[in-house]
N, C-alpha and C positions, 0 to 999 in steps of 0.2 A: 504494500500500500504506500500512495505516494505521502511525501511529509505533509505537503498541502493539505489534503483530504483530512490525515491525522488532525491537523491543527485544526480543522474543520469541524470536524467533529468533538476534540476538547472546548471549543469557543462555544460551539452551539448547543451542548445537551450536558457539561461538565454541571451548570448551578442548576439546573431540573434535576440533575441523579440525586446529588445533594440536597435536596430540598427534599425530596421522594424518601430517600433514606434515611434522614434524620426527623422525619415524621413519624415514620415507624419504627427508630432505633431509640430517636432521642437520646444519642452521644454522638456528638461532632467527631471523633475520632473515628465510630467506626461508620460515620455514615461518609467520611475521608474513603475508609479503605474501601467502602462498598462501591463509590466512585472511580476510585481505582479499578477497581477488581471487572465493573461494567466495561467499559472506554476498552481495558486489556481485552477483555472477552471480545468486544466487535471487533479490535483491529485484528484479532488474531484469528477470527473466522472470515469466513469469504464469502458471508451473504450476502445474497446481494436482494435491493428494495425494486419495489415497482414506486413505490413513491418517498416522498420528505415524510410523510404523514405515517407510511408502513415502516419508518426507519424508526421517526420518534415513538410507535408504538410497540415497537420491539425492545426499543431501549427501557422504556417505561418496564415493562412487562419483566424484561432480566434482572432492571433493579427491582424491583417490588420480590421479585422472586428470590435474589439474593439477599434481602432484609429478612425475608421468612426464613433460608436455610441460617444465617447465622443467627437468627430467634432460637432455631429449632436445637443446635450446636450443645454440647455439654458445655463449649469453652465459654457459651455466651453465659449458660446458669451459673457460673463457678468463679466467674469476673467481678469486680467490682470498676464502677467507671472513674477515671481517672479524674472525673471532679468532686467525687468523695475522700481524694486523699486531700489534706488540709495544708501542707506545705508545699503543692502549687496552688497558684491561682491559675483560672481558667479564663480566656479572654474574655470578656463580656459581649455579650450580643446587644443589638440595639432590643429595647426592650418595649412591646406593643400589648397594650392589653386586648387586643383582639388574639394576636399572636397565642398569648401566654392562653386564653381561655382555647382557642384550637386544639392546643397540646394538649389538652387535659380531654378531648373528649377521647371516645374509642376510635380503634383503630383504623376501622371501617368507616364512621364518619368522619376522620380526619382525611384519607386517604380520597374520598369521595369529594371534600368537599376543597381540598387541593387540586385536583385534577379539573373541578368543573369552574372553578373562580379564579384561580394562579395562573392555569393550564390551559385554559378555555376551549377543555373536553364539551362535546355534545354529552347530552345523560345516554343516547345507543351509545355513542365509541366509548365511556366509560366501563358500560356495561360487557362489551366485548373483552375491554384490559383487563378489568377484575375478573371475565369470565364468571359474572352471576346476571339473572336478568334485567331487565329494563326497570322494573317494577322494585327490582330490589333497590339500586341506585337509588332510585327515585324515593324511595322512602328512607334511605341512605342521609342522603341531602336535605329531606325534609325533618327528620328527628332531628339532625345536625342543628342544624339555622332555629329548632325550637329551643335545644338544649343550651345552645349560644348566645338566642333570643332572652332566654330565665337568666343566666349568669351572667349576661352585660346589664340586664335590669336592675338587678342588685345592686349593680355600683353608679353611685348617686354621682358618679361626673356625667353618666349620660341620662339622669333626669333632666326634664327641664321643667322650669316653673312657669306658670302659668301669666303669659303673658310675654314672656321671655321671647327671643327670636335665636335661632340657630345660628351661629358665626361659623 
């Protein structure tokens, strides 16, 4: 494969893997390796796509599948992540309270509701990556955005008061 293409390829689906797999690892370390480990796996096969859209759906699809086998891993039960040891610090991310309430839902609706608003999946080609149906998606994204909907209510910076106008 040429270098071009390579660097092609890291520029364009490199922060999607990462984002995919630190959704579902939630450690930046190994949602690093699982990026890694994707990008190796395409250069190093010779598939070839009918389109932009059956590439980034393959890639999607290896990562998601690769956050599952290293879910599934003894070495993942048996780790602790490296921002539980107390004598490093761990860089800080910018810190979003929408952000922060995503992570906390399941997995399935974090992963659903990445793909349909980050990613600007249809609810079918969602349905196709996950390989569940329309309907499940769909009620995926709909628990999502309710359960998101209760815990952003809760916090009183996004009440407004009566009469107030939105800035």
């Amino acid at each position: 494969m040429e270098e071009k293409e390579a660097r092609r390829i890291l520029e364009t689906y490199a922060d999607m893997i990462l984002r995919i797999s630190y959704s579902y690892l939630r450690q930046t370390y190994d949602a690093e390796d699982i990026c890694q480990n994707v990008i190796l796996k395409y250069l190093s096969s010779h598939q070839r796509f009918d389109s932009r859209e059956h590439e980034k759906a393959w890639i999607i699809r290896t990562t998601i599948n690769a956050c599952k086998d290293l879910r599934k891993s003894a070495f993942f039960g048996k780790t602790i992540g490296l921002d539980a040891l107390p004598e490093r610090a761990v860089p800080e991310e910018p810190v979003s309270v929408l952000t922060e309430e995503i992570k906390k839902l399941p997995a399935n609706y974090r992963i659903s509701i990445h793909l349909f608003y980050y990613e600007g999946y249809t609810i079918k080609e969602i349905a196709q990556i996950l390989g569940k149906r329309e309907t499940v998606v769909t009620n995926y994204l709909s628990r999502g955005r309710k359960r998101l909907k209760d815990s952003l209510s809760k916090d009183s910076r996004f009440f407004l008061k009566e009469g107030e106008a939105y800035e």
